[in-house]
N, C-alpha and C positions, 0 to 999 in steps of 0.2 A: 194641625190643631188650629181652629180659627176661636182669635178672641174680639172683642169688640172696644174701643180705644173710644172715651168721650172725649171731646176736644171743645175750646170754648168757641170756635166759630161754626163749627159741625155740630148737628145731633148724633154721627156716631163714624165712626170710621173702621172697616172690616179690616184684619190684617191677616197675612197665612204665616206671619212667623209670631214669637211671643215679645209683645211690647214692653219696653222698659222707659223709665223719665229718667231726664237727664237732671241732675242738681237745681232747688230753686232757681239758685241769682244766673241759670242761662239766661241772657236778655233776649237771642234769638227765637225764642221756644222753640229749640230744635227737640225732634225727639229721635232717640235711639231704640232700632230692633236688633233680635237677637235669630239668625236664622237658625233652626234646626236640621244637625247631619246627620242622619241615620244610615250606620252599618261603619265600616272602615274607612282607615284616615288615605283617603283617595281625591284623584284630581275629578272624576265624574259625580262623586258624591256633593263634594263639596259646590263643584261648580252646578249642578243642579237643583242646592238649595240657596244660591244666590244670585243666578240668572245667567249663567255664563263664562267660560272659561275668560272673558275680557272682564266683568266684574271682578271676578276673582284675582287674577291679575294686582288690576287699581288695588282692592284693596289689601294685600299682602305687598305690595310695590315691587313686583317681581315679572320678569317676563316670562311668558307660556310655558317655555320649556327650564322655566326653572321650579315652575311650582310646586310639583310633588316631591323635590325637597326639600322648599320650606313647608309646605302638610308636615312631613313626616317630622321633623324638630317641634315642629308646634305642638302637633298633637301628644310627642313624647314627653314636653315637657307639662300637658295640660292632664297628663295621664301619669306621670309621677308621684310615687308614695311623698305627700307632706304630712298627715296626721296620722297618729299612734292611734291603730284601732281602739284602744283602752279609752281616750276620750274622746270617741264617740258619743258615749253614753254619761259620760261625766261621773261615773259612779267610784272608779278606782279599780287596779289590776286585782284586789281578790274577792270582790263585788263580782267581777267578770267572769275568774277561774269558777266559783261557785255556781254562777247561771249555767255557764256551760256544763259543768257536771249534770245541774237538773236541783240546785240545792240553795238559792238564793232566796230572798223573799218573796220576787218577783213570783218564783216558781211555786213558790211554799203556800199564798195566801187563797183564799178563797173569797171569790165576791159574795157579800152578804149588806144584799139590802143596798145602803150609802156607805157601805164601811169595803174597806179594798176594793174598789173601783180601779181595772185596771188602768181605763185612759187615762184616772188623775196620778195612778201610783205610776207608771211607766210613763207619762206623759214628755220625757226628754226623746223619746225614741220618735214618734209624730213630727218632735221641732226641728230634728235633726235629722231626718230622712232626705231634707235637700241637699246636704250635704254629702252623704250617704250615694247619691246619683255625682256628685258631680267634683268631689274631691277624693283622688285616690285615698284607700288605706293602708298602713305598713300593716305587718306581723303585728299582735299585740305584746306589749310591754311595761307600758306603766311603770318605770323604773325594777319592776319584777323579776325579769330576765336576768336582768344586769347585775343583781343580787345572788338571783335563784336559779343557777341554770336550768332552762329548758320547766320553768314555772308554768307557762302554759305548754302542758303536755298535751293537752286534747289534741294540738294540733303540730303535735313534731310524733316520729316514729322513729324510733334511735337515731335520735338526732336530725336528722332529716324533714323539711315541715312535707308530712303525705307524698310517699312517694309513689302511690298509686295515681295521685292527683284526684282523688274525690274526697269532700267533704260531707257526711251524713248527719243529721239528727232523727232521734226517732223519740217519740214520747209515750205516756201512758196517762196522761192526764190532761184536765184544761180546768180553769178557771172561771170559764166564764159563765158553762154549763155543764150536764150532764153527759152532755153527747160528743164523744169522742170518734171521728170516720177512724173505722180499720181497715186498715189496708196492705196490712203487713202480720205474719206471724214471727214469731221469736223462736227458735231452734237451737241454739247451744252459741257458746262464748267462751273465750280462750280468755280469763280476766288477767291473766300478765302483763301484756300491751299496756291494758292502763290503768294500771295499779299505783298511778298518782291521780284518779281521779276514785276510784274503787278503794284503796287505802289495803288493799290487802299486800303483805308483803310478799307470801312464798308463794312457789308454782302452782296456779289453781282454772278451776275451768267450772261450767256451770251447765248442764242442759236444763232446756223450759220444759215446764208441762202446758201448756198454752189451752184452756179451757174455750169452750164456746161464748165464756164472759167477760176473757179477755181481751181489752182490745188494745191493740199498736197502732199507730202510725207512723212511719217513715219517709222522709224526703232528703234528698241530697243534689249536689250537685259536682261536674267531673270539669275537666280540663285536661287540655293537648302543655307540654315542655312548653316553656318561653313564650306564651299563646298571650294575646291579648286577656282571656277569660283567665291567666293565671295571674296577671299582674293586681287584675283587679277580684280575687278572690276574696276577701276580706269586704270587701262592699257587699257584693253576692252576698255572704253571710248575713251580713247586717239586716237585708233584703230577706234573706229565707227566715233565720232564728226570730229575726227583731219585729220586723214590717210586719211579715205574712203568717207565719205560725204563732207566737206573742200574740201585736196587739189585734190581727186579723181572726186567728181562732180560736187565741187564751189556750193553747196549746202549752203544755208545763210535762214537769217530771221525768224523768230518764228509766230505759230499761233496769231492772237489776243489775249490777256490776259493771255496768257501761256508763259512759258519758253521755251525759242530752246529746251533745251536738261535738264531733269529732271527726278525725282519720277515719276511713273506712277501716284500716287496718286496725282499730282499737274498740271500732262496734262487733253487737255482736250477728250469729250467722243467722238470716231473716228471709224472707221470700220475696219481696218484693219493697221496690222506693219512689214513688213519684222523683218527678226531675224538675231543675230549673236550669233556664238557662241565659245568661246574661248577652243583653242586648248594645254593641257597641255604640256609642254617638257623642256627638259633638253640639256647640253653639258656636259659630261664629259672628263676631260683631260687623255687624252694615257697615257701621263710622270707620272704626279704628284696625279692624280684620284680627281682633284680638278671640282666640282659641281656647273654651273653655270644654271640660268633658260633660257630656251627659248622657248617664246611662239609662235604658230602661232593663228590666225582664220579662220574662215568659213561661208559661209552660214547655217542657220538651215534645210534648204529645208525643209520649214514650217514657216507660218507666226507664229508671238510673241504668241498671244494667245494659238494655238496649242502646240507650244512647252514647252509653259509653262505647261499645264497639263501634261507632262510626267514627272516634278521633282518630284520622289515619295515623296517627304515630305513636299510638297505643300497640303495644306487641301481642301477639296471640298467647305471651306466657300471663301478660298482665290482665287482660281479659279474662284467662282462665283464673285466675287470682281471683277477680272480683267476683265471677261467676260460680266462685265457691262462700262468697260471702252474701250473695243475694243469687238464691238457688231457685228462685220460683214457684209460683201455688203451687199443692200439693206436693212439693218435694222437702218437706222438714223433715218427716223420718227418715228416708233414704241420707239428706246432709248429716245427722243426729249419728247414724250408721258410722257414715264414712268417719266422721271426725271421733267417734269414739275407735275407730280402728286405728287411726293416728297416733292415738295416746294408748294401743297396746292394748284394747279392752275390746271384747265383741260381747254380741246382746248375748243372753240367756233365752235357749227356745223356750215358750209359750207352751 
């Protein structure tokens, strides 16, 4: 990304990394840039967005063959949970629990006219999306947890936070307009799972009748054990729910008996989910060689399920797990079939 840097003795000065000012009272006018590292915390990355494995070197005060050890501490600690996803948003842990069910106000209002405007009503999610790239998130808590065990359920599975390692939302509504993309059918749901977000207490299950006026939308994103993509899951989030579906499409409201945005393991069974997928990176400082994160995303180009079978350390049993919870176009009745066989029921011949 090239910006352009005014300076009082230049008409402009081109840069390829992103330009920062140092404090008024520097008497020097020195200025400070920030290069950009894209992809993992490596010695070739880094040294080729700062000119050189001897750059690099100077400025981490380290010789050649020690470098990729100090990367690897830097970037761990530049990549560590410091803020409670909860204030992110500055809203409060049952502000939160609520959005993500699909039941918040956020969710609830309709723009009319100058009245619910979502950029002014959600307008903390805009100020804080820099954040969102470049300061890990923990688990959310809010002092919640700590109260209420396992408060936020959207995102634990008996106990467990998703041990499939994908996270889903899917909606039936927006805000902003009329026009919802569908992309997804609804086919049947086991509403047990998440019967802290659904409220219902005994053993219950629901199949859809999904008309041609129906429409869903779907999107999620997955992750590999102990993966970079899982440390920063919670940012991801913020990025899918908050950025891109929220203030991007005014996407709102939750399946019947499901959660907006949860465990794969607590949505329900669908045919299809677009993907995201989180793009590792770094800022390193010219001056001081001090190591900041920043992330971007992307599309998967590939829906969820697809991409999920290429994390090599996903099992063929977990794949099949998933691949019975995103069953693909035209296969609702046939999923509808099987899972009413589950539960001991077969259809009635026609």
């Amino acid at each position: 990304m090239k910006l352009t840097l005014a300076l009082s003795t230049l008409t402009s000065c081109v840069l390829s990394t992103h330009a920062l000012r140092n404090s008024d009272n520097d008497t020097d006018n020195h200025r400070r840039s920030l290069a950009t590292v894209t992809g993992a915390c490596t010695v070739n990355n880094f040294s080729a967005a700062v000119g050189g494995n001897a750059r690099l070197s100077e400025l981490l005060g380290v010789p050649a063959d020690g470098l990729q050890a100090v990367l690897t501490t830097k970037c761990e600690e530049a990549s560590a949970a410091t803020t409670d996803f909860v204030d992110s948003i500055g809203k409060g842990p049952q502000f939160m629990k609520n959005f993500f069910d699909g039941g918040s106000e956020w969710n609830d209002y309709k723009q009319d006219g100058d009245k619910h405007v979502l950029s002014a009503d959600a307008k903390i999610i805009e100020t804080n999306y820099g954040m969102a790239k470049t300061t890990a998130f923990s688990a959310p808590n809010g002092g919640a947890n700590d109260k209420y065990d396992g408060y936020f359920s959207n995102f634990l599975y008996y106990g467990e936070e998703c041990r499939l390692g994908i996270i889903e939302c899917c909606y039936k509504s927006t805000r902003l307009t009329d026009t919802l993309i569908d992309n997804a059918e609804m086919c049947a749901m086991d509403l047990t799972p998440a019967k802290m977000s659904n409220h219902i207490r005994d053993k219950s299950w629901t199949l859809y009748s999904a008309t041609d006026e129906d429409k869903t939308y779907c999107t999620g994103f997955a992750w590999e054990p102990n993966s970079f993509e899982e440390k920063v899951r919670f940012n991801t989030l913020y990025h899918v729910a908050f950025k891109e579906m929220l203030m991007g499409k005014g996407y709102v409201k939750n399946i019947p008996g499901a959660p907006m945005c949860g465990c794969i393991e607590q949505m329900p069974i669908i045919t299809n989910a677009a993907c995201t997928k989180v793009i590792e990176g770094y800022n390193i400082d010219d001056t001081t060689g001090a190591i900041t994160m920043n992330l971007s995303w992307k599309d998967c180009e590939q829906n969820l399920l697809d991409y999920y079978k290429t994390l090599t350390s996903r099992s063929a049993t977990e794949d099949n797990m998933v691949a019975e919870k995103i069953v693909g176009d035209g296969k609702c009745n046939d999923a509808v079939t099987a899972f009413m066989n589950e539960k001991m029921y077969v259809r009635m011949e026609e």
